[in-house]
C-alpha positions in Angstrom: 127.7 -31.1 -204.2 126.3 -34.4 -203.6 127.0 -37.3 -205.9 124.8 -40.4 -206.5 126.2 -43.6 -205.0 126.3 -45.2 -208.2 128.9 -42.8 -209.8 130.8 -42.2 -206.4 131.5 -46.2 -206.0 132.1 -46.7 -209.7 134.6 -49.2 -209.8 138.3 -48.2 -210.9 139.8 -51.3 -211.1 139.2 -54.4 -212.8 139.3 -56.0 -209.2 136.6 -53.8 -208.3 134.5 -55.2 -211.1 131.7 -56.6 -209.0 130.3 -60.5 -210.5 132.5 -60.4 -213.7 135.9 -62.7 -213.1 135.6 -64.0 -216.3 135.5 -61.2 -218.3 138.2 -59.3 -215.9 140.7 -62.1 -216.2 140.9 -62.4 -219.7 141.0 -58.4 -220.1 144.0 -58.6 -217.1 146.2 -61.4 -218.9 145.6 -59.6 -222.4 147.3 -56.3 -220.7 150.0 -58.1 -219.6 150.9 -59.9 -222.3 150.3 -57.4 -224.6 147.9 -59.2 -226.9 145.5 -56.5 -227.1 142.9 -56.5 -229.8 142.0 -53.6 -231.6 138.2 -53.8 -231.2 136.3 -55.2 -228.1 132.0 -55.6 -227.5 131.0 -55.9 -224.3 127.3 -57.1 -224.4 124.9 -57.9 -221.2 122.2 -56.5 -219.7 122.0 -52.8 -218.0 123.8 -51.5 -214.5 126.6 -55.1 -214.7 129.3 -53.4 -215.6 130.1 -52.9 -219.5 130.8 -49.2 -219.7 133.1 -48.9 -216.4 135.1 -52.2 -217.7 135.2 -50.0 -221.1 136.9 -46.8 -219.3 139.1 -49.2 -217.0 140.9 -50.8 -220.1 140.8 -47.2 -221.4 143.1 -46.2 -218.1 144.7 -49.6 -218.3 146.3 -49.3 -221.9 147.4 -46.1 -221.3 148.8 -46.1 -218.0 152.0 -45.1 -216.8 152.6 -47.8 -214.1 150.1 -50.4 -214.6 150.0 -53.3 -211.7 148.8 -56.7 -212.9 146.8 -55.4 -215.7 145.2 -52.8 -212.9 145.3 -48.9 -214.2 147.7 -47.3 -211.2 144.6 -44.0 -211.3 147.5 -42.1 -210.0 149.8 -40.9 -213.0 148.7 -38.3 -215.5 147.3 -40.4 -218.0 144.7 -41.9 -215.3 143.7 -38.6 -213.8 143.2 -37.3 -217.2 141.0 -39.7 -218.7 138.9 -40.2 -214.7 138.1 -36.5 -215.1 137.1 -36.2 -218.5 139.7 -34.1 -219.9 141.6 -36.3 -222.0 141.1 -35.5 -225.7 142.5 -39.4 -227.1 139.7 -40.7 -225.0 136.4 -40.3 -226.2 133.0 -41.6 -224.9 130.5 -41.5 -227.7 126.6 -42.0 -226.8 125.5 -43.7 -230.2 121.5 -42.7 -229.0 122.2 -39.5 -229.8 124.6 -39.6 -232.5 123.7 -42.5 -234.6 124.1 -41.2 -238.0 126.4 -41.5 -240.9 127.7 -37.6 -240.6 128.5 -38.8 -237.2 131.0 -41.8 -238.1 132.4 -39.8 -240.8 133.4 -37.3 -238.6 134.5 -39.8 -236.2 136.7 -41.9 -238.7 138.4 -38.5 -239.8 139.4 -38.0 -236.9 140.5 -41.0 -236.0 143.6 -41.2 -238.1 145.5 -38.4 -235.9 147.9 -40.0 -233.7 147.0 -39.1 -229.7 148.6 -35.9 -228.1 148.2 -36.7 -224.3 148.4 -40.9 -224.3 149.4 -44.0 -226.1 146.5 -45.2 -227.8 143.7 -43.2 -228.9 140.4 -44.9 -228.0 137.0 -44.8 -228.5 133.8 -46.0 -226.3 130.3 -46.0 -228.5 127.6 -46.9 -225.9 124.6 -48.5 -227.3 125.6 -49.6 -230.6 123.2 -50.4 -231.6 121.2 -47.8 -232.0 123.4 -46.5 -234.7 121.4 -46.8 -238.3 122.7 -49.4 -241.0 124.6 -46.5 -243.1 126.5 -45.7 -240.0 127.2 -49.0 -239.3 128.7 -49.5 -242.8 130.6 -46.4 -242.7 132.3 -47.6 -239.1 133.1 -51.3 -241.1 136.5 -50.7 -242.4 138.1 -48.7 -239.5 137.3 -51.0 -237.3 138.7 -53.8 -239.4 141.7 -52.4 -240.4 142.3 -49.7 -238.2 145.6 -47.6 -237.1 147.9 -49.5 -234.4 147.1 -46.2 -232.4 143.6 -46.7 -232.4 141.0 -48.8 -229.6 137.7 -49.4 -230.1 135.1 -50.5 -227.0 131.6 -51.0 -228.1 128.9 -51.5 -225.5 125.1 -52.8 -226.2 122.3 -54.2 -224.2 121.0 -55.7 -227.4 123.8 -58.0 -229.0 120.7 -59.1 -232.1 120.2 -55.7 -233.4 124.6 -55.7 -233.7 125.0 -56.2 -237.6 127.1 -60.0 -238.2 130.0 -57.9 -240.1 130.5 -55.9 -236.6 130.3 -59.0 -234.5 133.2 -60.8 -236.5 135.4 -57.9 -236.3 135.0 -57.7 -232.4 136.0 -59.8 -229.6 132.6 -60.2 -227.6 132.9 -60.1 -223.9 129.0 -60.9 -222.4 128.9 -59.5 -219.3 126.3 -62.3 -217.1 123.5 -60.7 -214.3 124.9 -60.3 -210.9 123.8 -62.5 -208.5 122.0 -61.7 -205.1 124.5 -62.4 -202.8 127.5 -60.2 -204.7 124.8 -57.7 -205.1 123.8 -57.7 -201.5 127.8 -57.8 -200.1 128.5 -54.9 -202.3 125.4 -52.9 -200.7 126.7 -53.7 -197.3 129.9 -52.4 -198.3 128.9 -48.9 -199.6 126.1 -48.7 -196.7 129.5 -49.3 -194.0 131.4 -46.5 -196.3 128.7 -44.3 -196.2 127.3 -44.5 -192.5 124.3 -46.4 -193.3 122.6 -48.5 -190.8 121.3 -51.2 -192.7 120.4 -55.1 -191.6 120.4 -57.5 -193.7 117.2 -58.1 -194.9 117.5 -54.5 -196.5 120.4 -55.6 -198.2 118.7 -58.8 -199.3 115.5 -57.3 -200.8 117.2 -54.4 -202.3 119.6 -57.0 -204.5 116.6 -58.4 -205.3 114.6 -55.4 -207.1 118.2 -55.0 -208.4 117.5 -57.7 -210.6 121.2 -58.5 -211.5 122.4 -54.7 -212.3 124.5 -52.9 -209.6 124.0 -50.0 -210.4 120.2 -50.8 -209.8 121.1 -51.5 -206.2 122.8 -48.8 -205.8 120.0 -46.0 -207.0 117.8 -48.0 -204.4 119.9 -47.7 -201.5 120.5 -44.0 -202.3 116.8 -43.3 -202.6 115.9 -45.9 -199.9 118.7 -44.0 -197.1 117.8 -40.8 -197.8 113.9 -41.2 -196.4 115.0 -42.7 -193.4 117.3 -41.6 -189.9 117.0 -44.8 -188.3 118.1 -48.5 -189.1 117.0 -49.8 -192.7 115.5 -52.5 -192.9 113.2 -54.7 -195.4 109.5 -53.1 -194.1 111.1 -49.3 -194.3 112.8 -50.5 -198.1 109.2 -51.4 -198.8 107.4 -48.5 -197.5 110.0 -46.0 -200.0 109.8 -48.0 -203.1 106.0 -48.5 -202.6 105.6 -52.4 -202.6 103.6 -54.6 -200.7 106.4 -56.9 -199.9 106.6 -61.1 -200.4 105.0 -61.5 -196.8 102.1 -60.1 -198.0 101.9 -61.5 -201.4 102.5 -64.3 -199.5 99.2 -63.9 -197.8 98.1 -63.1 -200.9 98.9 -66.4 -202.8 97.8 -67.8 -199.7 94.1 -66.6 -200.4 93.8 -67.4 -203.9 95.1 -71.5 -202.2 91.9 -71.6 -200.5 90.2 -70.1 -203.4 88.7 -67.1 -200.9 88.2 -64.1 -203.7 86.8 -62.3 -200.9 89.9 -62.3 -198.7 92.3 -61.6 -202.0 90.3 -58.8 -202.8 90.2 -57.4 -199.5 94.2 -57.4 -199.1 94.4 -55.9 -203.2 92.1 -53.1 -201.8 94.3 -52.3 -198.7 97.7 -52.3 -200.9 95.6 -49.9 -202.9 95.0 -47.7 -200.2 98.4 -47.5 -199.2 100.0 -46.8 -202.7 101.1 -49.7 -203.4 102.4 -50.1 -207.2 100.3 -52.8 -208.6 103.3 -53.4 -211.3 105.6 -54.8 -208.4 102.7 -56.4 -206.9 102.7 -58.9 -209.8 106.5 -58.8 -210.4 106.8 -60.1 -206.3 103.6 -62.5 -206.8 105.9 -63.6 -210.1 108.8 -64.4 -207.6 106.7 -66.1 -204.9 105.5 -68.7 -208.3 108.1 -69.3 -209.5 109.6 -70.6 -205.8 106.8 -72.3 -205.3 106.9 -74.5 -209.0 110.9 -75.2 -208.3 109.9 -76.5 -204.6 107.4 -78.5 -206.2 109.3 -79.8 -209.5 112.9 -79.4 -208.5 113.4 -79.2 -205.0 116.8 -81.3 -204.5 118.4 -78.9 -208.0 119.7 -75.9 -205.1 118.2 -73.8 -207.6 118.0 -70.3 -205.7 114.9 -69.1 -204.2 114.0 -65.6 -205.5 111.8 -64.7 -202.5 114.4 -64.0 -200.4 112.4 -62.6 -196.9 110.2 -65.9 -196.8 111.8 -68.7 -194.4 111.9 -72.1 -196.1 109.0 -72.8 -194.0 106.5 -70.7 -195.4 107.4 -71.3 -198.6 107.0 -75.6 -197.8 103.9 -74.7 -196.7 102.6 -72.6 -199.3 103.5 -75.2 -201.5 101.9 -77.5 -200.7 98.4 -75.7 -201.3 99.3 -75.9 -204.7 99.0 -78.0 -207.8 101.5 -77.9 -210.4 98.7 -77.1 -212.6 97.3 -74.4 -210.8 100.9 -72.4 -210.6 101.4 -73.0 -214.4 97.6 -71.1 -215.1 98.9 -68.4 -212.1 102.3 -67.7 -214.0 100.7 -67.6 -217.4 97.9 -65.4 -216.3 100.2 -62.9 -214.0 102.4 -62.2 -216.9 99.1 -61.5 -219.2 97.8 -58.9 -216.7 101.4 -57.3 -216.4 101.9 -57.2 -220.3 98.1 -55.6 -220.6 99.5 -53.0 -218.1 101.2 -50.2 -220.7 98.0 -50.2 -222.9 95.3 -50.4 -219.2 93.5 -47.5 -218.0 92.7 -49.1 -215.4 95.6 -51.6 -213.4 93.7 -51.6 -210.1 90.8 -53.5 -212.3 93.2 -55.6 -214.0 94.6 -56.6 -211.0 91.5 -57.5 -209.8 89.7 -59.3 -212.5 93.2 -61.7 -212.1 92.2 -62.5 -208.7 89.0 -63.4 -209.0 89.8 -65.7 -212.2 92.9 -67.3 -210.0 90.3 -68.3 -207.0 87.6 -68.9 -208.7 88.5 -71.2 -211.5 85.2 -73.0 -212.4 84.6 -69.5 -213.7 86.2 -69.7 -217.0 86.2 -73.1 -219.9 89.7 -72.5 -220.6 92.1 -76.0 -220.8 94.0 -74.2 -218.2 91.5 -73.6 -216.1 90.1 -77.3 -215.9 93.2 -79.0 -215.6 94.3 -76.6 -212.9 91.1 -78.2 -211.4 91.6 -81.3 -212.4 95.8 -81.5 -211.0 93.9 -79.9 -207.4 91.3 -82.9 -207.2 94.2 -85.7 -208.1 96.4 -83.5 -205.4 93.5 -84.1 -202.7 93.2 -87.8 -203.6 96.8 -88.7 -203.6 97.6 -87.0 -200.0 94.1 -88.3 -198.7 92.8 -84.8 -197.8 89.6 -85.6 -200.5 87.8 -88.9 -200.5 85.2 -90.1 -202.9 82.1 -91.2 -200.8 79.1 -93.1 -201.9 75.4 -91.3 -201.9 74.2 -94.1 -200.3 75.5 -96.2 -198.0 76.6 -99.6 -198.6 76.4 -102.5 -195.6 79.4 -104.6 -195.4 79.0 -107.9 -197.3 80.4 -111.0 -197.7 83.1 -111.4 -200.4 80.4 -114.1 -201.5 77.4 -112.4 -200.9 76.0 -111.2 -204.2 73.2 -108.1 -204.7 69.5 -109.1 -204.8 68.3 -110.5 -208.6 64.8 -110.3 -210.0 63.7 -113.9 -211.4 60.7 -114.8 -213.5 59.5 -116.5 -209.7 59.5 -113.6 -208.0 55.9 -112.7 -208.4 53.6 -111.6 -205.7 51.3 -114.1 -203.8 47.4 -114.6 -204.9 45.0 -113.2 -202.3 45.1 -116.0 -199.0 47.9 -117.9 -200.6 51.3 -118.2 -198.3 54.3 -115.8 -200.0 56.4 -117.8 -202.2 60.0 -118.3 -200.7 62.9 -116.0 -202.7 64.4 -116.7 -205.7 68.2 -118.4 -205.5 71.2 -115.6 -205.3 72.9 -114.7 -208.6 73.9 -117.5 -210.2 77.6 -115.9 -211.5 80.9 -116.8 -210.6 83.1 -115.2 -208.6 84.9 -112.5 -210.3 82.8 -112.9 -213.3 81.2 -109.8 -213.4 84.2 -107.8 -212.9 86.0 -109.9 -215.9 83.1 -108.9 -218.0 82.6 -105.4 -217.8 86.4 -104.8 -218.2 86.0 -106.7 -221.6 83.2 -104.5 -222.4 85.1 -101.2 -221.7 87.3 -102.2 -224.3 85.0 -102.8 -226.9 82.3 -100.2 -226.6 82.7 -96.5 -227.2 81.8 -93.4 -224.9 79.1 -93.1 -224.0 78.2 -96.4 -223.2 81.6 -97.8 -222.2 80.8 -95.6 -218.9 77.8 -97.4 -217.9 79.7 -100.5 -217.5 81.7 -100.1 -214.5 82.8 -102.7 -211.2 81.2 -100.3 -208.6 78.3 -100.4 -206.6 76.8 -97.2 -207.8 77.1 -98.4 -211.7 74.2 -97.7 -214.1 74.6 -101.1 -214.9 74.1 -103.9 -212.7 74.1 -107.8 -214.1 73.0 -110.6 -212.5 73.3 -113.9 -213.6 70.5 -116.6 -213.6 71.3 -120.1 -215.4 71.8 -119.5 -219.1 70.2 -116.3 -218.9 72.2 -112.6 -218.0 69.7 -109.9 -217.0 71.5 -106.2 -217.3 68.9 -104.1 -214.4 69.6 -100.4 -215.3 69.4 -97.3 -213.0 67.5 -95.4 -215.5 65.7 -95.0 -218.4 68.2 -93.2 -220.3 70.9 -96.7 -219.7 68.0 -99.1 -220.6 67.5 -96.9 -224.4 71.1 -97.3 -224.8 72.1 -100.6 -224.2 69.0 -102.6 -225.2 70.2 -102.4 -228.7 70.4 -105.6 -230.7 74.1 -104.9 -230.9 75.1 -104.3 -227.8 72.9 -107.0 -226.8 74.8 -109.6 -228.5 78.4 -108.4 -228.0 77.5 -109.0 -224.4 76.2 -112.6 -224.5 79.5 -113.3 -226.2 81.3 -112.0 -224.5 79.5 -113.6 -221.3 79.5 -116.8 -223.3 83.2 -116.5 -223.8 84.2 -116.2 -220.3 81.2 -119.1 -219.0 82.0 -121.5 -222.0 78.7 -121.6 -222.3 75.9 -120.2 -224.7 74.5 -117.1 -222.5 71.2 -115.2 -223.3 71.1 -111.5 -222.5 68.3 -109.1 -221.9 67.7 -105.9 -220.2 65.4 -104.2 -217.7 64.5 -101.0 -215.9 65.2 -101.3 -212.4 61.6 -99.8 -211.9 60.0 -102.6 -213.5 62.2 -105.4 -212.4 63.0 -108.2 -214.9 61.1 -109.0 -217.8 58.3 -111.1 -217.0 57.3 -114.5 -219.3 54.2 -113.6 -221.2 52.6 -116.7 -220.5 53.2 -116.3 -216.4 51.5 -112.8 -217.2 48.6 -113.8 -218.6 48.1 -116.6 -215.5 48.8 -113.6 -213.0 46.5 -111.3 -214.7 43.4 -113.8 -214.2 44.5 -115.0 -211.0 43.9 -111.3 -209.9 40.7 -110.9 -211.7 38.9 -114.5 -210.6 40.1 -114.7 -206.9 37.4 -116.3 -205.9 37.1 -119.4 -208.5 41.2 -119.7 -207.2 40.0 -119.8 -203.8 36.8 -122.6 -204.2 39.4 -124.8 -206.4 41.7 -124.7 -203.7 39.3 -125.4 -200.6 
């Protein structure tokens, strides 16, 4: 009959204990010096190890001829408890018997002194899904319990493991396995079992693994089985029904150049090809997450969890990318896969993601603008955006000030000669600069942002004796700043940086500057009586 790879390459000694030297060591030098506890908990996450270390020091403390705190597995006591037939040795599944009858039965029991082996012991998987009154009822034996009695306790969740356990236990936390133990142990069983497999099988399998071998080893057995040729990463893919990280990559590379159409295209094609839209995301969640430690860390050697993509790509990809936008892509990935177990519908889920990751002017969220904003200060700072002007300025003169509007500047009478322009602005050199960065100081939004030391400001002044004329762009900046207040924080302000007394006043730039009354009313009848003009001056 045939038997999984996972219970066939269980490990039988603590030496074959794949990732867990720590834990092994101190187990090891506590069989040889005989300074055994009486009650063990072996916490960690699933598939790293906990119940084979529990059934090892089982063997170990009751073997014949132990080597180096290693069970021999050849003397009676070892074949016994390997094939299930010893009676001192008991494997209890607390899912299934988690209630107080249960412990009774089991500390009644207890007392008897073994009949096949040294110490009687006795290894509860998942504690902690025993209920409260069993784990009162298991309190005392395991405090004070017979010198022929061993207790091995195994979890997955050390919290819900009441205190009054925990103190009378010696925790062992058994860590994730890493990649590259995971993918030298695959290689391994593969050679053992005849398995052609290269290794960027090996390497993508210890990743779905995700730190539990016996993960990695239900893959490989499922991933051999629907192939007679060489295994390798696109044939691993095609059996567990994932896109793969070069695709996502393409992916990811899509929703960089904001092209919905493109991302939606590939989603639709993974789709067709039965693609499980879970993994999707959990791969797209890899790719992210390499991509913010290239970008935030990338001299730590932190490990990359894409393992297929070159260093290359992932440089590359990275640099499409602002730190904002992968901060919005993580949080809104994990949304959508969290949404999965209550969605009827994860192909639309999927989608609506995508469309919100390349099109992010879509939503109002804080996220979403400074993911826009961290993209537009990206551009800037590498050069590939540049701000240009609407309308093109001509190269000037350091000195060379703009055009000013002066009471003189009026149009000739009919036959007269045009009267020469008005002198240039008047202001210093710098002066104009010095003054709006005092106002910006002062005023409040919004009219600190019409005051600004560029050409294209809604605000222009120009400077003509004692007088400061303010021309605005538009209507709306000529209601807002020909206020009485705002009119005299800038003459002193203006005064203060002239030593001088300034006047200030403001004007459209349709209507130029604000004409003298007087000069007005002379204009106005030079217009109407041309003629008399023209005898006087004959």
């Amino acid at each position: 009959m045939y038997q999984a790879l996972y219970r066939k390459y269980r490990p039988q000694t603590f030496d074959d204990v794949v990732g867990q030297l720590a834990v092994t060591q101190t187990l090891k030098t506590q069989l040889q010096s005989g300074k055994l506890s009486h009650a063990y908990l072996f916490t960690g996450s699933r598939g790293t190890g906990k119940t084979s270390s529990a059934k090892i020091l089982a063997k170990a403390v009751n073997c014949e001829n132990p080597q180096d705190g290693n069970p021999c597995n050849c003397c009676k006591a070892c074949l016994a408890i390997d094939s299930g037939s010893c009676m001192d040795v008991l494997e209890i599944d607390a899912a299934s018997n988690n209630g107080v009858d249960n412990v009774r039965d089991l500390r009644d029991d207890a007392i008897y002194t073994p009949s096949q082996v040294k110490k009687r012991v006795y290894i509860i998987d998942e504690v902690h899904m025993l209920s409260i009154s069993a784990f009162n009822a298991l309190l005392k034996i395991i405090e004070e319990p017979p010198e022929h009695l061993l207790f091995i306790l195994a979890t997955t969740e050390l919290h819900k493991v009441p205190a009054t356990i925990l103190s009378r236990c010696q925790r062992f936390s058994f860590r994730r396995i890493s990649q590259e133990d995971i993918a030298a142990r695959l290689q391994y069983v593969a050679y053992q079992e005849n398995i052609d497999m290269d290794d960027s099988a090996a390497r993508v399998l210890a990743r779905m693994a995700d730190g539990g071998m016996r993960d990695g080893l239900s893959l490989l057995d499922q991933c051999a089985s629907s192939t007679t040729g060489e295994l390798n990463a696109q044939q691993v893919y095609a059996s567990l029904g994932i896109a793969g990280v070069q695709e996502c990559g393409k992916l990811l590379a899509c929703i960089a150049q904001q092209d919905a159409n493109g991302a939606l295209s590939l989603l639709n094609r993974y789709y067709a090809e039965g693609k499980d839209m879970g993994a999707l995301l959990d791969e797209m969640t890899c790719i992210t997450r390499d991509l913010m430690v290239i970008r935030t860390a990338p001299k730590e050697g932190i490990s990359m969890l894409s393992g297929v993509a070159t260093d290359e790509e992932v440089q590359s990809l990275a640099q499409q990318f602002s730190d904002g936008e992968l901060v919005r892509m993580m949080n809104l990935i994990h949304q959508t896969a969290a949404g999965f177990s209550k969605s009827a519908g994860r192909r639309l889920d999927v989608e609506l993601m995508l469309v919100n990751l390349c099109r992010p002017a879509l939503s109002l969220e804080p996220e979403a603008i400074n993911a826009r904003l961290t993209r537009v200060e990206d551009q800037l700072r590498t050069g590939a955006f540049t701000v240009k002007a609407s309308v093109p300025v001509q190269e000037q003169d350091e000195e060379e000030q703009p055009p000013m509007f002066t009471d003189d500047d009026v149009p000739p009478m009919p036959g007269e000669e045009p009267v020469a322009q008005a002198p240039v602005n008047e202001a210093p050199e710098g002066f104009w600069i010095d003054l709006v960065t005092q106002l910006r100081k002062e005023l409040k939004p919004p009219l600190s942002a019409f005051f600004a030391p560029t050409p294209n400001a809604p605000i222009k002044g120009v400077l003509q004796g004692n007088r400061l004329i303010l021309i605005c762009t538009n209507q709306f900046a000529m209601d807002m700043v020909n206020k009485p207040e705002t009119l005299m924080l800038v003459s002193g302000k203006a005064s203060s940086l002239l030593g001088r007394p300034i006047q200030t006043v403001a004007t459209d730039q349709a209507s130029g500057v604000q004409k003298n009354e007087q000069m007005e009313k002379l204009l106005d009848f030079g217009r109407n009586h041309s003629d008399i003009v023209k005898i006087k001056n004959d």
